[in-house]
N, C-alpha and C positions, 0 to 999 in steps of 0.2 A: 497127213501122209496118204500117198494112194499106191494100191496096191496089197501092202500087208507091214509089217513092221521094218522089214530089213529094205535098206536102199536100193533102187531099182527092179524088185518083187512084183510080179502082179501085172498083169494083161495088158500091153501098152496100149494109148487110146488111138482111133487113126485121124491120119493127118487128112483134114480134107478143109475146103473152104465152106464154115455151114450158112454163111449170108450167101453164098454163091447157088448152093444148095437148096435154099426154102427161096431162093429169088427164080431156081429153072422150075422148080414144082407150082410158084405159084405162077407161072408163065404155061404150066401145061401137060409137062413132062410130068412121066411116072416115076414113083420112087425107083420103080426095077432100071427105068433106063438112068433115075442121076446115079441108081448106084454102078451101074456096067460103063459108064462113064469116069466118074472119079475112080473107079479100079477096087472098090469096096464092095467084101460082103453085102447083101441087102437086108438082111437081119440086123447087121450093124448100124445101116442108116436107118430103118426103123426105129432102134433105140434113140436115136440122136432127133429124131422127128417127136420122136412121145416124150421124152423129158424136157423141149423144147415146147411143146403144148399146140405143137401143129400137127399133130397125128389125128386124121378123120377117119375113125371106122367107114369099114364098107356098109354099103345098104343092104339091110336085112332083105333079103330072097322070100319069095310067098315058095312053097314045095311044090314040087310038078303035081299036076290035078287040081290046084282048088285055082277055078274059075272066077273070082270072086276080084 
């Protein structure tokens, strides 16, 4: 069951195409623009990127000042 015990309960998932999805991301596009695109949350397509195992953190940042 998803959601919770009773029938219909519980955050519905969104509808989107996710091969259409990781096929415009690996083509180039940003998550923010597939998700302004498909009409989706961006937090939501996050989700659908990390439990799909194509979620790339960003590159860790050096802090302003170190020259190195």
């Amino acid at each position: 069951m998803q959601g919770g015990a009773r029938k219909g309960s519980g955050r519905k998932p969104i509808q989107i195409d996710e091969r259409r999805a990781f096929s415009l991301y690996e083509q180039g596009f940003s998550k923010l623009e597939i998700a302004t695109r498909f009409g989706v949350n961006y937090n939501s397509l996050r989700t659908i990127f990390r439990k799909a195992g194509k979620f790339k953190p960003s590159k860790k940042r050096k802090p302003d000042g170190d020259i190195r």
